[in-house]
C-alpha positions in Angstrom: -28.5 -20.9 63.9 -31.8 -19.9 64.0 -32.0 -17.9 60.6 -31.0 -20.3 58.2 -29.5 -16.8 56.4 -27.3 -15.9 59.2 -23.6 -15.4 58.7 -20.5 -13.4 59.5 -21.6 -10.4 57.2 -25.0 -10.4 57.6 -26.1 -6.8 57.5 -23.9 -5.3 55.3 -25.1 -4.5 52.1 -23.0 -4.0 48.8 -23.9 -2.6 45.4 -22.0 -4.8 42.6 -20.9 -3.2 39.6 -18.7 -6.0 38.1 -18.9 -8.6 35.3 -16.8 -11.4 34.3 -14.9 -13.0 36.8 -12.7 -10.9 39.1 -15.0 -8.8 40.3 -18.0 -11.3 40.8 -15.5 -13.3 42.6 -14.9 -10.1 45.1 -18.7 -10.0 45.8 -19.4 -13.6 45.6 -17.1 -14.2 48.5 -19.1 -11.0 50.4 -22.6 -13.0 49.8 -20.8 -16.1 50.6 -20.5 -14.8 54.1 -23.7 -13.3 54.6 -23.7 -9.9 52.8 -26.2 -8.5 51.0 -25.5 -8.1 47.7 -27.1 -6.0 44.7 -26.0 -6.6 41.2 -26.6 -4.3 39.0 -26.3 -5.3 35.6 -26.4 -3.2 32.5 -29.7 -3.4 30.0 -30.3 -5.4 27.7 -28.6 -8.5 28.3 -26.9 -8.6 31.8 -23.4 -9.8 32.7 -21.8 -11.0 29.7 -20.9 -14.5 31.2 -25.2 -15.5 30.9 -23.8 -16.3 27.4 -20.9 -18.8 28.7 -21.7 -22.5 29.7 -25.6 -22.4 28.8 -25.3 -26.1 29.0 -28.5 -26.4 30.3 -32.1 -25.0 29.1 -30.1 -21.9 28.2 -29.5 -21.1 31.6 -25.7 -20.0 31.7 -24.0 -22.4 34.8 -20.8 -20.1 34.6 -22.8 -17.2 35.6 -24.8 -19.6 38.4 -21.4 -20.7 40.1 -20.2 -17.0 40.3 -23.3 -15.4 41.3 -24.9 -17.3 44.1 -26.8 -15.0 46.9 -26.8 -12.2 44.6 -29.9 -9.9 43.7 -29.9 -9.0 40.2 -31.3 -5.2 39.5 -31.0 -4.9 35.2 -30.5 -1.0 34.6 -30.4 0.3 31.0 -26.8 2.3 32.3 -26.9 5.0 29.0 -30.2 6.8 30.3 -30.2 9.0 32.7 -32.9 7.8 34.3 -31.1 4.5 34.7 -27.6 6.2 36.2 -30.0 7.9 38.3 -31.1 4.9 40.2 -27.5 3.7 40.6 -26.4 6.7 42.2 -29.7 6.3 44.8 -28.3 3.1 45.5 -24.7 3.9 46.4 -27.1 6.0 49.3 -27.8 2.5 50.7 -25.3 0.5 50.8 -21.8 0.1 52.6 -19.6 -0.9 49.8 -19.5 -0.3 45.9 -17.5 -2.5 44.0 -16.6 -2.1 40.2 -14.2 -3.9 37.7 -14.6 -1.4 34.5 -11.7 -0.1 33.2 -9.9 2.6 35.2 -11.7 5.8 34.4 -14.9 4.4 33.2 -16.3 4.7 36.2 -15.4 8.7 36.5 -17.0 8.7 33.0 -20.3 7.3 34.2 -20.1 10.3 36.7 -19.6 8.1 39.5 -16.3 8.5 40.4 -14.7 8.2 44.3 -15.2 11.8 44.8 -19.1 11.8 43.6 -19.7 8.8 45.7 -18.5 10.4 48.9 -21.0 13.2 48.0 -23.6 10.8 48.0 -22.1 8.8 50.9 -19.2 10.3 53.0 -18.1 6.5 54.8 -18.6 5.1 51.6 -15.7 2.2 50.6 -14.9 1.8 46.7 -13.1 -1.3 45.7 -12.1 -0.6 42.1 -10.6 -4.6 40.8 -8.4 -3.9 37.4 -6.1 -5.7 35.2 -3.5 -3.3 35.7 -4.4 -1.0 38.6 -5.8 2.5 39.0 -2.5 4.4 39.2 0.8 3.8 36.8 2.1 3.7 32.9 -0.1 0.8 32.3 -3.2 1.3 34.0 -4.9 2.7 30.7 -4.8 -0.3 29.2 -7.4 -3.1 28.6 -6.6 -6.3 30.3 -7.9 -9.6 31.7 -6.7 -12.4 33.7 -3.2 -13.6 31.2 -2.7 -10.1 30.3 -1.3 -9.1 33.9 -0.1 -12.7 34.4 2.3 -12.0 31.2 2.9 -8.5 33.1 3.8 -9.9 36.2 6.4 -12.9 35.0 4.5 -15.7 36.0 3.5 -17.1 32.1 7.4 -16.9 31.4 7.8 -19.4 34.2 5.4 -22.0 33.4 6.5 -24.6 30.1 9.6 -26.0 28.9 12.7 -25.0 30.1 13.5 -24.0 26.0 10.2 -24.1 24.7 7.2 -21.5 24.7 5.3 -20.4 27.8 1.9 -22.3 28.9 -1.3 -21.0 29.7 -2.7 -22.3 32.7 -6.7 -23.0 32.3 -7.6 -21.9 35.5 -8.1 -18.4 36.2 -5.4 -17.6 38.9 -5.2 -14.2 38.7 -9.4 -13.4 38.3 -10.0 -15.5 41.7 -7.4 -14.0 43.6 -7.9 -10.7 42.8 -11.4 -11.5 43.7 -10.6 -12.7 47.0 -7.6 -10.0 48.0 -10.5 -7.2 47.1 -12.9 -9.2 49.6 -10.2 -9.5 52.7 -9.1 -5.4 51.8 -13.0 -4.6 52.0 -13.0 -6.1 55.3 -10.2 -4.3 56.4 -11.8 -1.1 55.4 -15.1 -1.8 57.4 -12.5 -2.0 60.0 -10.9 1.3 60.2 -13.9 2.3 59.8 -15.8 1.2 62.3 -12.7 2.7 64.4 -12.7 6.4 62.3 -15.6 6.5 60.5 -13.8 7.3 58.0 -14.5 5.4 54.6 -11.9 4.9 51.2 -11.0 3.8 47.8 -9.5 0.4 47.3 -7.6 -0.5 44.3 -7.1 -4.1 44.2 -4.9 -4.9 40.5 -4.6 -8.2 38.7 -1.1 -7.6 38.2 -0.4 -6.9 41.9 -2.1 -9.7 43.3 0.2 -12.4 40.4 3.6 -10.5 41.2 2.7 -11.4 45.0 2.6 -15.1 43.8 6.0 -15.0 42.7 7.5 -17.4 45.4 10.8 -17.6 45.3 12.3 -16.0 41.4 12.0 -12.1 42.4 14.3 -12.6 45.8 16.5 -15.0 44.1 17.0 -12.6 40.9 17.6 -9.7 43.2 19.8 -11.2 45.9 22.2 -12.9 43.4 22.4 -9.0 41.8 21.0 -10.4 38.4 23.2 -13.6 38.1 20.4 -16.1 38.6 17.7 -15.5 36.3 14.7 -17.2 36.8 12.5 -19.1 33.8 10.5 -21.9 33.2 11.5 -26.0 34.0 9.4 -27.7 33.0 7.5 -31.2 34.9 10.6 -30.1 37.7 11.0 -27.0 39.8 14.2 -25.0 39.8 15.4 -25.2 43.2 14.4 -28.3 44.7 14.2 -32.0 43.7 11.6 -33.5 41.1 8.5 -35.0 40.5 8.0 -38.8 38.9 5.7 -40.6 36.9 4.8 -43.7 37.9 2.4 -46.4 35.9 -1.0 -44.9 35.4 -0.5 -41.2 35.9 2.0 -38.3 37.4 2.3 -38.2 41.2 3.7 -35.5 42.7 6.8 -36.2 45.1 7.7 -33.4 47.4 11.2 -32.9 48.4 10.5 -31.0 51.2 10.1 -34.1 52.9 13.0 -35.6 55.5 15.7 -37.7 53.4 15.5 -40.0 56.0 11.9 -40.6 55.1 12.6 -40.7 50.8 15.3 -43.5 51.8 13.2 -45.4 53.9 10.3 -45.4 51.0 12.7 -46.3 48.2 14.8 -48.9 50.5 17.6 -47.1 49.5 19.8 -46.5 52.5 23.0 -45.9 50.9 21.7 -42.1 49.4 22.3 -41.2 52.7 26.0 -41.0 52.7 26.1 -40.7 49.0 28.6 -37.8 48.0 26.3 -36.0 44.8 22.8 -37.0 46.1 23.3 -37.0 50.0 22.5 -33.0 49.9 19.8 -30.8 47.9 22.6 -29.1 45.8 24.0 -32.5 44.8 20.4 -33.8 43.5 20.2 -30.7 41.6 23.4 -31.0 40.4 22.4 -34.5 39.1 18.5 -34.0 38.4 18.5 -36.7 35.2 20.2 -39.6 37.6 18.0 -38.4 40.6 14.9 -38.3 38.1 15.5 -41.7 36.3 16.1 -43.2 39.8 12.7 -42.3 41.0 10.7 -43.0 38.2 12.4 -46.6 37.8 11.2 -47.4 41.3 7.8 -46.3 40.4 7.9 -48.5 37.8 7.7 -51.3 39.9 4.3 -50.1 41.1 1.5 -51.7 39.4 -0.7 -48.2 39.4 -0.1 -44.7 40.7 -2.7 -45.2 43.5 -0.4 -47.9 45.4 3.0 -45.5 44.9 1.0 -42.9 46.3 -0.4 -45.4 49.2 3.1 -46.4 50.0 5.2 -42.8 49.9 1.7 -41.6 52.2 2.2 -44.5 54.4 6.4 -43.8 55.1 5.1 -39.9 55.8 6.7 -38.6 52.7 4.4 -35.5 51.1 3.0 -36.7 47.6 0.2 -36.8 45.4 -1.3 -37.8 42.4 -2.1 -35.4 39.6 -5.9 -35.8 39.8 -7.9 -34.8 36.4 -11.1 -32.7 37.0 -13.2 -36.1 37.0 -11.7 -36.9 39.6 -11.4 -34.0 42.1 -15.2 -34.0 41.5 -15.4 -37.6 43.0 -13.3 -37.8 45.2 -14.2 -38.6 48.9 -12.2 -36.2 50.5 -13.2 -32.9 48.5 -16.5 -34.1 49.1 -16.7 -34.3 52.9 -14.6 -31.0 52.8 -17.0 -29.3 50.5 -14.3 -28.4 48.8 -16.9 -29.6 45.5 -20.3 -28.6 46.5 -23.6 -29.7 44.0 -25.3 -26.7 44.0 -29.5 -27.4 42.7 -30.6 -24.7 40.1 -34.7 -24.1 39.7 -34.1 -23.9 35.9 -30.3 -26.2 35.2 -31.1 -28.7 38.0 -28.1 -30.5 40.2 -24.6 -29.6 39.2 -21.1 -29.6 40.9 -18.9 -26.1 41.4 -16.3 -25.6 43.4 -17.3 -25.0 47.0 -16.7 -21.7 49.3 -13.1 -22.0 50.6 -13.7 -20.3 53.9 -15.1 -22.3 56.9 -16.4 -20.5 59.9 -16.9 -22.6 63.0 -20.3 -20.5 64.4 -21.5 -21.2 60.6 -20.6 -24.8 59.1 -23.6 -25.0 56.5 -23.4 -23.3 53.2 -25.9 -20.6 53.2 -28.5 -21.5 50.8 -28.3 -19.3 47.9 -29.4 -19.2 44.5 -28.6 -16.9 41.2 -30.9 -14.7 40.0 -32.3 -14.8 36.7 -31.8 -11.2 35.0 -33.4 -8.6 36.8 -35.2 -10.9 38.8 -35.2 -8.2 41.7 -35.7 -5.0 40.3 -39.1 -4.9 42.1 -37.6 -5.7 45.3 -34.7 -3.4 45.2 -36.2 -0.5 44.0 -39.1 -1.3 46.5 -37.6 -2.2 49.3 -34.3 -0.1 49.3 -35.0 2.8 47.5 -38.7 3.2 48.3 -40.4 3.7 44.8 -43.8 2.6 44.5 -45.3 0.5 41.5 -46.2 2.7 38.9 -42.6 4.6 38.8 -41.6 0.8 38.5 -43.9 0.2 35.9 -42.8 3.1 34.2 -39.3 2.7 34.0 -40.2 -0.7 33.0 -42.3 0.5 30.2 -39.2 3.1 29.1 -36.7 0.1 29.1 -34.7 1.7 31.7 -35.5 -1.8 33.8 -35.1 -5.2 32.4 -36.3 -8.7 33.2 -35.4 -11.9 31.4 -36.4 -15.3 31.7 -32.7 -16.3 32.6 
C-alpha cells in the first residue's frame, strides 16, 4: 500500500479508557488494524503497568507490548477541568472503551446514557471481571478471579491435588479480543441503523465459553459425570508421553492406524482393551507406560517428534518460552515479532494474531511515552489553541513524562 499506515480500520477513531491488560488488549487489537486510538490515562502516573517490566532504562516493556499505535493524552481525571476534556473527546470519536469497575464509570458522570447525550451512535464497550449485570458484578476482580468463577482453575492440576495457576493471562487476552470482534459487530449494525450501543464484554463470560467439553458432559449425564482436574492426561481421550529430553504432546485424535504404524505395533489393532478409545481409557496406566517406553528408545524428544510427524500422527513438543522465541517457524509466521523501542531498543513480543491478505506488514507502531500527545490531541481533535494547553499544563490537569 501506498500509506505505510493503511489498514482494515483506518479511519475509525477510539477513545481508550482502560489499564492493565484486558482492556488494552481490546484497543490494541483496534490499533493493530488501523484504528486510531486515544489513551487517556489518569494524572500523575499513567497506566499502572509503566511500573511492570522496566527492564530497560526505566522504560516499562509490559506497557510497550500492550500499547503499540496508541496516542497517550495524561488527564489529571479528579478535576473538573480534566473530566471536562474527556467528555469533549467522546464528541470525536466512534467508540469508547473502559475496564473500571462496573459503576465507576456512571460515577465519573460518564455513564452510557451521558455519552449518548454527547454522541447519539456512540458504541460503549464496558470489559469487566464479572460483567455489568448480575449478583457478582459488584465485585472487584481480575483475570484468576473469574477464571476460579467460571470452573476452569478446578480443572487444571492433579487429579487429587490443589488447582494450578496458569501464568499466562487467558482470560485478560480473550476478553480483550471478544470486546474487539463485538465492537466490530456494532460498527456493523450500525452502519445498517445508525443506531449505536453498550457492549459488555465479562471475563467470566468469555472463560465459561472455554469450557470445551465438562459443562455438556456434566449436564447431559444429569450430574453423574463430574468433571475435575487430570493431571499431564486429559479426561476423555488418550495421553500424552514423555520421551528423553522433554514432554511431547501425542494427540489421540489421530487415526489408530497411524499410532500403530509409528509404534510398529500392529497387533493394538485387534487388541480387545486398547483396540477402542473406551478401552485405552479404561487402561490409561498400561496405555501410558506403553508409550513412554517406546519413547524411551529415542535418543532426544526432537527425533520422537520427527518420526510421530513423519507417520502423520498430530504431536508436539512442549516448547519453553526460549524456545518459541527461536523457533523458525513462529518466526516466519510472526507469530514472535522484535518490536525496536526509541528508549528500550530491540526486544521480542508476541506478534498480532490476525493476518490480512490486502495488509501482510505489521503496521509500524510505537508506544507512547506518557502524555506524549496531549498537544496533538487536544490540538488536532478538540481544537484548543496553545495557551489553554499551556494552561492546563501549568494547573496539572495535563501531564507529560519522560516514559
Amino acid at each position: 500500500m501506498s500509506n505505510p499506515h493503511e489498514h482494515v480500520l483506518t479511519g475509525l477513531r477510539v477513545l481508550d479508557l482502560t489499564r492493565a491488560l484486558a482492556g488494552p488488549t481490546c484497543t490494541r487489537m483496534l490499533a493493530e488494524m488501523g484504528a486510531e486510538v486515544i489513551k487517556v490515562e489518569s494524572a500523575p502516573g499513567g497506566d499502572l503497568v509503566r511500573n511492570i517490566s522496566k527492564m530497560r532504562n526505566e522504560r516499562s516493556l509490559y506497557y510497550i507490548q500492550q500499547n503499540l499505535g496508541k496516542k497517550s493524552v495524561c488527564i489529571n481525571l479528579r478535576d473538573p477541568r480534566g473530566m471536562a476534556l474527556v467528555a469533549s473527546l467522546v464528541a470525536q470519536v466512534d467508540v469508547v472503551v473502559e475496564n473500571f469497575k462496573p459503576g465507576t464509570l456512571d460515577e465519573m458522570g460518564l455513564s452510557y446514557e451521558r455519552l449518548k447525550e454527547i454522541k447519539p451512535d456512540i458504541i460503549l464497550c464496558s470489559i469487566s471481571a464479572l460483567g455489568q449485570s448480575g449478583p457478582l458484578s459488584h465485585l472487584p476482580g481480575y483475570d484468576f478471579i473469574a477464571q476460579a468463577y467460571a470452573g476452569v482453575t478446578s480443572m487444571i492440576g492433579e487429579n487429587n491435588g490443589q488447582p494450578y495457576i496458569p501464568l499466562v493471562a487467558l482470560g485478560d487476552v480473550s476478553t480483550g479480543v471478544h470486546g474487539a470482534l463485538a465492537i466490530l459487530a456494532a460498527l456493523r449494525y450500525r452502519d445498517r441503523t445508525g443506531q449505536g450501543q453498550h457492549i459488555d464484554a465479562a471475563l467470566l463470560d468469555a472463560y465459561y465459553h472455554c469450557n470445551e467439553v465438562s459443562v455438556h458432559q456434566y449436564s447431559g449425564s444429569n450430574g453423574a459425570f463430574k468433571p475435575t482436574r487430570a493431571g499431564a492426561h486429559l479426561s476423555y481421550i488418550c495421553p500424552p508421553g514423555k520421551g528423553n529430553g522433554g514432554w511431547i504432546v501425542v494427540m489421540a485424535f489421530a487415526p489408530l492406524e497411524g499410532s500403530i504404524a509409528t509404534m510398529g505395533r500392529p497387533e493394538l489393532a485387534n487388541d480387545e482393551r486398547l483396540g477402542t478409545d473406551a478401552g485405552r481409557l479404561a487402561n490409561r496406566a498400561e496405555v501410558v507406560k506403553m508409550i513412554e517406553d517406546w519413547l524411551a528408545t529415542f535418543p532426544d524428544r526432537d527425533s520422537a517428534v520427527a518420526h510421530m510427524q513423519k507417520h502423520r500422527v498430530p504431536c508436539a513438543p512442549v516448547l519453553s518460552i526460549e524456545e518459541t522465541v527461536n523457533h523458525p517457524h513462529h518466526r516466519a509466521r510472526g507469530t514472535v515479532r522484535t518490536v525496536d523501542d526509541r528508549i528500550a531498543g530491540k526486544f521480542d513480543i508476541p506478534g498480532f494474531p490476525l493476518k490480512f491478505s490486502a495488509f501482510p506488514k505489521d503496521l509500524p507502531l510505537e508506544a507512547a511515552t506518557l502524555g506524549q500527545h496531549n498537544d496533538e490531541v487536544l490540538r488536532q481533535v478538540l481544537g484548543r489553541d496553545a495557551n489553554e494547553i499551556a494552561e492546563l499544563r501549568a494547573a496539572g490537569v495535563l501531564v507529560e513524562g519522560k516514559y
